[in-house]
C-alpha positions in Angstrom: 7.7 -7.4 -35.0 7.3 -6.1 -31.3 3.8 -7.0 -29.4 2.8 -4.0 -27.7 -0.8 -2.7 -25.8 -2.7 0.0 -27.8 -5.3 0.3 -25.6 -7.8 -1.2 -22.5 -11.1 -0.6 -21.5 -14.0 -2.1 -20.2 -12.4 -5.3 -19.7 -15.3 -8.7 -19.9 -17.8 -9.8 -21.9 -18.1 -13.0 -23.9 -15.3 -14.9 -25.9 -15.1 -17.7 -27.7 -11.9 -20.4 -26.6 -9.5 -21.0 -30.2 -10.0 -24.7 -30.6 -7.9 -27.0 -28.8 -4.1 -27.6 -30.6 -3.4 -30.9 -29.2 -6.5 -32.4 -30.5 -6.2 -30.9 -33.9 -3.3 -32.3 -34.2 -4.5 -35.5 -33.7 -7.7 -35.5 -35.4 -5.6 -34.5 -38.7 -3.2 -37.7 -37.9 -5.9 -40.2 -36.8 -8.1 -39.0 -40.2 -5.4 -39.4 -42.7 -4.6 -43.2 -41.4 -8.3 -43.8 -41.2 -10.2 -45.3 -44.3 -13.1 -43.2 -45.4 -13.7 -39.5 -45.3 -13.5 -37.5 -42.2 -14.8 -34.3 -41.5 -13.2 -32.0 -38.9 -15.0 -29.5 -37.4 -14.1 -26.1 -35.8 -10.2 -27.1 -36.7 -7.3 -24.9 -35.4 -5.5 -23.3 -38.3 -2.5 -22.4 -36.6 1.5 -22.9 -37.9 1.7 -26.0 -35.4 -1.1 -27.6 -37.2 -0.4 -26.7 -40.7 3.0 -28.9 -40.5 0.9 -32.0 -39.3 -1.5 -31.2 -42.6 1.3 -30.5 -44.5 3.0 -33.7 -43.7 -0.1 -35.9 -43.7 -0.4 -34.7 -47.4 2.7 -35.5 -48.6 2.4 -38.6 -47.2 -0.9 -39.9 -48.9 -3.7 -38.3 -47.6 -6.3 -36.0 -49.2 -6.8 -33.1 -47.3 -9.0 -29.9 -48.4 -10.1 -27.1 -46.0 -14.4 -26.5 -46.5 -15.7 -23.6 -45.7 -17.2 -25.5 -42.5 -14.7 -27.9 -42.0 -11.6 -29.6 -42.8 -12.1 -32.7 -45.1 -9.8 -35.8 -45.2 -9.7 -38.8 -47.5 -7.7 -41.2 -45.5 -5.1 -43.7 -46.7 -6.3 -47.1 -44.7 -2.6 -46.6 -43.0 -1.3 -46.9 -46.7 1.2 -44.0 -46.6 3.4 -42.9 -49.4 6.3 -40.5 -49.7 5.6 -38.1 -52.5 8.6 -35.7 -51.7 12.0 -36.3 -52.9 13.1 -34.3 -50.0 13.0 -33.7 -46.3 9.6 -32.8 -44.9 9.8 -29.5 -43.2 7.7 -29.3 -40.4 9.1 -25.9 -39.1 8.6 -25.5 -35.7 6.2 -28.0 -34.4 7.6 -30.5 -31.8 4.7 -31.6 -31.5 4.1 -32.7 -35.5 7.3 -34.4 -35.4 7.3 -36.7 -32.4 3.8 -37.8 -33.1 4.9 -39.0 -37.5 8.2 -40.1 -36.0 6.6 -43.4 -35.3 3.3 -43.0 -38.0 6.2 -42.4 -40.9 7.3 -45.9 -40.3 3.9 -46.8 -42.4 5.0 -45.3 -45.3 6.8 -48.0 -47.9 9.4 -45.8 -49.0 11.5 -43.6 -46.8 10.8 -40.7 -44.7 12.8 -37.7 -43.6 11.4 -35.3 -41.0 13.5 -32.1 -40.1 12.4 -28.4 -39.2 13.6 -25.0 -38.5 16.9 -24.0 -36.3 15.0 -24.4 -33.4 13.0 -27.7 -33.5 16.4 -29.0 -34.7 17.4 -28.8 -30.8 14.6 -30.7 -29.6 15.5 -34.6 -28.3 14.6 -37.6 -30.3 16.4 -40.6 -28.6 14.6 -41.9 -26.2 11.7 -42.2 -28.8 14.1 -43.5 -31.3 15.4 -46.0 -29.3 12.1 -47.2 -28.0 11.1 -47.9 -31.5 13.9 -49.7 -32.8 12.4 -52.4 -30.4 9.7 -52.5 -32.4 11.1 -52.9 -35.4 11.5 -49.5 -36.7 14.2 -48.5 -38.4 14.6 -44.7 -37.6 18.1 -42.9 -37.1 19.0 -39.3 -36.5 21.1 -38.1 -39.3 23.3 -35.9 -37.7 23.7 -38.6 -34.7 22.7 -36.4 -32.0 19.5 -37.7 -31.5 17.5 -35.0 -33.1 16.1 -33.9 -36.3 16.6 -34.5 -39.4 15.3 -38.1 -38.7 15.1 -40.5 -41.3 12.8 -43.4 -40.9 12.8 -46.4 -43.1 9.6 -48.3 -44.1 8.5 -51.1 -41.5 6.4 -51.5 -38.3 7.0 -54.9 -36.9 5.1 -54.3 -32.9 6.3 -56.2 -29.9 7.6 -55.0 -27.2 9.2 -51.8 -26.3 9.4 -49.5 -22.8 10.5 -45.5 -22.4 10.6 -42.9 -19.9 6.9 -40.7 -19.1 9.3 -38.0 -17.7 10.9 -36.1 -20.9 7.5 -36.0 -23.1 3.9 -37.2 -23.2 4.4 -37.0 -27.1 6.7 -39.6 -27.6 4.2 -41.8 -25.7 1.7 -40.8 -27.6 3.5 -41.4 -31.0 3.8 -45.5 -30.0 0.3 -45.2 -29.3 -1.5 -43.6 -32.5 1.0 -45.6 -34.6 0.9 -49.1 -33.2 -2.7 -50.3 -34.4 -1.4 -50.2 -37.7 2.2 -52.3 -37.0 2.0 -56.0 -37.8 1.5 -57.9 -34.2 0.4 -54.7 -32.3 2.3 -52.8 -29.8 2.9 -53.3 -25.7 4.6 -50.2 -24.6 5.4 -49.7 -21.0 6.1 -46.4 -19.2 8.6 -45.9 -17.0 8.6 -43.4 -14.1 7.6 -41.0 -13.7 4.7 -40.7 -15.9 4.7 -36.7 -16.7 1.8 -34.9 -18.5 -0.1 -38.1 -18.4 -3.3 -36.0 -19.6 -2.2 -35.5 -22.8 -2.0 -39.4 -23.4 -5.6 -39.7 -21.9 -6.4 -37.5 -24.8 -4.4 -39.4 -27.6 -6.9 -42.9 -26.2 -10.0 -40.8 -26.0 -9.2 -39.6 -29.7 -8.3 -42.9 -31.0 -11.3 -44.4 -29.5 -13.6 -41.9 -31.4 -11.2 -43.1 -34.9 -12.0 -46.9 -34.1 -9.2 -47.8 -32.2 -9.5 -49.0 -28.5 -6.5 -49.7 -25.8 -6.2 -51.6 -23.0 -4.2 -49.5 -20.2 -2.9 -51.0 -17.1 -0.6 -50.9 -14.3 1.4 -52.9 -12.0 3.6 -51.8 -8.9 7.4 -53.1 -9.6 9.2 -53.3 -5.6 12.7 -52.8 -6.2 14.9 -50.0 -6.6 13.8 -49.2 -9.9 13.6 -45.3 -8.0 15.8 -44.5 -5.9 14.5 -42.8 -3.4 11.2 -44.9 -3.3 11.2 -48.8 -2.5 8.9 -49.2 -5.1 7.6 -47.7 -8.3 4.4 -47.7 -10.9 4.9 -48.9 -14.1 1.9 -48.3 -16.8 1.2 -50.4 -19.5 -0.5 -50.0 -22.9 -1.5 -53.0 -24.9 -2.5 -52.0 -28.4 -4.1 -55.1 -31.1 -3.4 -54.7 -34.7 -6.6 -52.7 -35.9 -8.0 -50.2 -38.1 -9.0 -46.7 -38.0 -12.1 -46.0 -39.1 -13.3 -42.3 -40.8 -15.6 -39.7 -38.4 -16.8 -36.6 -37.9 -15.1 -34.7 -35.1 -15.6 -31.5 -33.6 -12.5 -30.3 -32.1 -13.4 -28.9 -28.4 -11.6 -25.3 -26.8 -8.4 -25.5 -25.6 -7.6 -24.6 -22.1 -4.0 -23.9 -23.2 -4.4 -20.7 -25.0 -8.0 -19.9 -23.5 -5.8 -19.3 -20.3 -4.8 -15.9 -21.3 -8.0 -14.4 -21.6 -9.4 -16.0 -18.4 -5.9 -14.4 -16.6 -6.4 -11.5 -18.0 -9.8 -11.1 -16.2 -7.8 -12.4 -13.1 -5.5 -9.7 -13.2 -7.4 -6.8 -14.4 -10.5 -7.6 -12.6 -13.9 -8.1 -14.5 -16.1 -10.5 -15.4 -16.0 -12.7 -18.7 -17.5 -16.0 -20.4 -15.3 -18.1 -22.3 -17.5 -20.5 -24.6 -16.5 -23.8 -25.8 -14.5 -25.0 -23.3 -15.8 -28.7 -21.6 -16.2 -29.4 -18.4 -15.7 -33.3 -19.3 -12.5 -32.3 -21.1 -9.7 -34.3 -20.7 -7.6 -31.7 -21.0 -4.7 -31.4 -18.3 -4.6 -28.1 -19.2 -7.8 -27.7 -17.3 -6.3 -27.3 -14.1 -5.7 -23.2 -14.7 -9.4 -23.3 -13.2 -8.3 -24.3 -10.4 -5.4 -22.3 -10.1 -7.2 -19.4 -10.7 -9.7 -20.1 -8.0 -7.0 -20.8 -5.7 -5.3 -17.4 -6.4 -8.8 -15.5 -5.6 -10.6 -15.4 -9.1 -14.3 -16.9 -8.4 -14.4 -19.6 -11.4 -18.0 -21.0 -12.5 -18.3 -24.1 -14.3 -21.0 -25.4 -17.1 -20.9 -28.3 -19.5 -19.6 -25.8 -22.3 -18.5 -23.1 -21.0 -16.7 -21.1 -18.4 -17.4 -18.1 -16.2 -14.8 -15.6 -14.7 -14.9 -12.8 -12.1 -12.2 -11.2 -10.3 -10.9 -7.9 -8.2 -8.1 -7.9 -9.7 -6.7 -8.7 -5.8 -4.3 -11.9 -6.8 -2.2 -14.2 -3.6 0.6 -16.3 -4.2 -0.2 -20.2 -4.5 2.0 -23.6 -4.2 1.2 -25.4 -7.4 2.7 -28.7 -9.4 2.1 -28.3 -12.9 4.0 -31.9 -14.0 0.9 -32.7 -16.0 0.3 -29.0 -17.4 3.6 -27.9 -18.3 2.2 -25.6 -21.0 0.7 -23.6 -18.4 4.4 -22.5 -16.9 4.3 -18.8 -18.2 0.8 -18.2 -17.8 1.1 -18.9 -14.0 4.4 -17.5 -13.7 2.9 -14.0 -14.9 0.0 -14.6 -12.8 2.5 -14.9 -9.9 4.2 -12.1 -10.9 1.5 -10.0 -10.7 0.0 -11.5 -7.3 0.8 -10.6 -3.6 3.0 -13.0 -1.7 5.1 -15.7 -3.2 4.1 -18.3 -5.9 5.8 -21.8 -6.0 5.8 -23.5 -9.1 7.1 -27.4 -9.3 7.3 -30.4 -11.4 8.2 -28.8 -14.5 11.5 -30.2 -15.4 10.0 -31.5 -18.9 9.5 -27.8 -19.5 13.1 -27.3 -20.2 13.1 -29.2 -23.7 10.1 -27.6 -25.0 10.5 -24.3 -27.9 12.8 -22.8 -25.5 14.2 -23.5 -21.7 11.2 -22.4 -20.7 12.1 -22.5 -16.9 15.2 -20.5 -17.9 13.3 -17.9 -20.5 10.4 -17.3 -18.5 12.9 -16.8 -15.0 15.3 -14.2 -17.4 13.1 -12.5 -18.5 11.0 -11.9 -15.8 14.5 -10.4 -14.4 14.4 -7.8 -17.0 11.2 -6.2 -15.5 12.7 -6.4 -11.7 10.4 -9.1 -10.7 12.2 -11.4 -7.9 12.6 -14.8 -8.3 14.7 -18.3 -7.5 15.1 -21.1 -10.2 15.2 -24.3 -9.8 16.0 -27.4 -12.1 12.1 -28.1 -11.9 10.7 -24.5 -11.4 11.0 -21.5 -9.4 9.9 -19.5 -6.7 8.2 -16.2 -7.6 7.7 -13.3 -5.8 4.9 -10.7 -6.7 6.0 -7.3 -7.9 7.0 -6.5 -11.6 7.7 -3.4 -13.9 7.3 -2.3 -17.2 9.9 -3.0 -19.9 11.2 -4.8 -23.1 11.5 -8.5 -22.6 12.2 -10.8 -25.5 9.8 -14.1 -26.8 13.0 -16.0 -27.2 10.7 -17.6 -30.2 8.4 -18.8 -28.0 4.5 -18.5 -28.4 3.4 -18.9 -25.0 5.5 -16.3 -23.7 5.0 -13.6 -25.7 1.2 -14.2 -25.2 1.6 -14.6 -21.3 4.1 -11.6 -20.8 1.5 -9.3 -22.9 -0.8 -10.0 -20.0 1.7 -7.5 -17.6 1.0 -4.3 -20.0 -2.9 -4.9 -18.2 -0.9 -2.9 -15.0 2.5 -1.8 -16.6 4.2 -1.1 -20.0 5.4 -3.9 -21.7 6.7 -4.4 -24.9 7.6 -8.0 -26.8 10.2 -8.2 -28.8 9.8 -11.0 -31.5 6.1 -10.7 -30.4 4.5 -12.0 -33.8 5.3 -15.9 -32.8 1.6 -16.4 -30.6 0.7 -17.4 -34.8 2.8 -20.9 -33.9 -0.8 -21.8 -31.5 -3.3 -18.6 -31.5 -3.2 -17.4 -34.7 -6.5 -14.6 -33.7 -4.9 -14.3 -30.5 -5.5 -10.3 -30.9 -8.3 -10.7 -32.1 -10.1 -12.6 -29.6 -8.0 -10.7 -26.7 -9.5 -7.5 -27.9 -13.4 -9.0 -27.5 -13.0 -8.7 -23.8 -11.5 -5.3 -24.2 -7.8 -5.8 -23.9 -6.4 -4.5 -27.5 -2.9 -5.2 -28.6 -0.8 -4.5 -31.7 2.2 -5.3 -33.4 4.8 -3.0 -34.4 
């Protein structure tokens, strides 16, 4: 189905942020290893999550959706393989790098695969850095990604890998290893990308029970080459065990970024509800942005305020530890005056698509100038109206909808925002900006 703009007025008001992905991923993991009942409030009930409770099921734990809240009986870290075949997990990336290292706990064996697409994404550097600690996981098709099968077993130890591909696979080690059998030391390598989203995994597993102690050292050799020395971050996980909570998942900065840029763009004045000014989000940073691009951004403990002209201006920015926010900003530059420079994105290149790529095509399609490079591209304001494709992706067909605020736009494939804002129409029309799909 195509995404399309049915109609715009009065653009503002007050609109509540979907609750944050990342952390409902997390809360659904850390609640079926946990012992006890969990409840988990204000849940995101999106595809992406539904393959983490889908999984977490299968594997043990009790999981039924209240009518205010989501309800977990947890498994102690007892997990159990009740499905004869693969788990599908469809498109989450996300769902499978995090039970990469978790399906280790089961004591039979474990096969994770998805659709065509997450079928693409790369496993081996997580692989590998679990083998060390005694995992026994293997890609079937030897490619290094999905179907992976993992064999029961979590010894601990030892074990090192790379910050710059995914926070996820550092994350994965991390939620997992309280539960191996000597506890875990994992050290990350340079550079440490989207470090945020690990701050989040230990501020999660600290409200389940679980406590880590993070440190770093500076290593002087050549370890980089162009630098004579180099950070390396340690984790140092005990054996331990999760305990059951309740948990209110917070707003999600992510998604709630469309509907603060569309107040950017259009002009207008909006307040977006449940999003924390204490968050750890790294996502957070689209405040800023905005501010820095002309919006006037108010902050309060809960909630956010947003007013604009409509009168955007290019910006530098580095999002290596907000790489979600890619399209969203490039849109927003697209739609500015002057040029936007967007770096430290590399990492965004193994995500649902190229996103560096998709995002730089298909802004092509609606005459928008632009130069790509391997860790993001220069943008130049100045777009028309036209048919661009989502290439699969959720974040883009949500950001590109935002250019049908000023120009006609139509997304083909547009349906896929369900994979992360499953009310995304919904909630974009409260501040007046109504889309359909056809």
């Amino acid at each position: 189905m195509n995404l399309k703009v049915k109609n715009i007025s009065n653009i503002g008001g007050v609109v509540k942020a979907p609750p944050s992905k990342s952390y409902s991923h997390r809360a659904i993991i850390l609640a079926s290893l946990a012992k006890g009942t969990s409840k988990l409030y204000d849940m995101l009930y999106s595809e992406d999550t539904l393959a983490s409770i889908n999984v977490c099921r299968t594997l043990g734990a009790q999981i039924t959706k209240k009518d205010d809240c989501l309800e977990v009986i947890g498994t102690g870290g007892k997990l159990h393989n009740s499905s004869e075949n693969p788990i599908d997990l469809a498109n989450s990336g996300t769902t499978l790098r995090l039970m990469t290292s978790v399906a280790s706990l089961s004591d039979n064996d474990v096969i994770l695969t998805g659709d065509e697409s997450l079928q693409t994404r790369p496993m081996d550097l997580l692989i590998n850095s679990i083998n060390y600690l005694g995992i026994d996981a293997k890609s079937l098709k030897d490619n290094g990604k999905a179907p992976i099968l993992i064999k029961p077993g979590y010894v601990g130890g030892e074990t090192n890998i790379s910050g710059s591909v995914s926070s996820q696979y550092i994350s994965s080690i991390l939620i997992s290893s309280p539960l191996s059998d000597k506890g875990v030391t994992l050290f990350v390598l340079p550079e440490f990308k989207s470090r945020p989203y690990v701050d989040m995994t230990l501020d999660i597993m600290k409200k389940f029970g679980c406590h880590v102690f993070k440190g770093f050292y500076i290593k002087h050799d050549d370890c980089i080459k162009e630098h004579k020395s180099c950070r390396i971050d340690e984790f140092k996980v005990k054996k331990q065990e999760y305990k059951s909570c309740d948990y209110t998942v917070e707003g999600d900065f992510s998604s709630a970024s469309y509907l603060l840029a569309c107040i950017a763009i259009n002009g207008g004045h909006a307040k977006v509800l449940n999003l924390f000014k204490k968050s750890k989000q790294g996502d957070k940073v689209i405040l800023e942005i905005l501010e820095k691009m002309g919006a006037c951004i108010e902050i309060y403990d809960d909630y956010v305020e947003i007013s604009s002209d409509g009168k955007l201006k290019g910006i530098d920015i580095n999002l290596s530890n907000a790489p979600d926010l890619l399209i969203t900003v490039a849109v927003l530059a697209a739609m500015a005056e002057g040029t936007t420079n967007i770096t430290g994105v590399k990492h965004a290149r193994v995500k649902e698509t190229d996103r560096i790529d998709t995002t730089c095509r298909q802004l092509e399609k609606l005459n928008c100038q632009l130069e790509e490079f391997e860790d993001g591209m220069s943008i130049t304001g100045g777009v028309s109206g036209g048919i661009v494709d989502s290439c699969g992706d959720h974040r883009l067909a949500m950001a590109f909808s935002l250019i049908g605020l000023k120009h006609d736009i139509e997304i083909v494939n547009g349906e896929v925002f369900d994979v992360s804002f499953p009310n995304f129409i919904e909630s974009m029309a409260e501040i007046g900006f109504e889309l359909e799909l056809v």
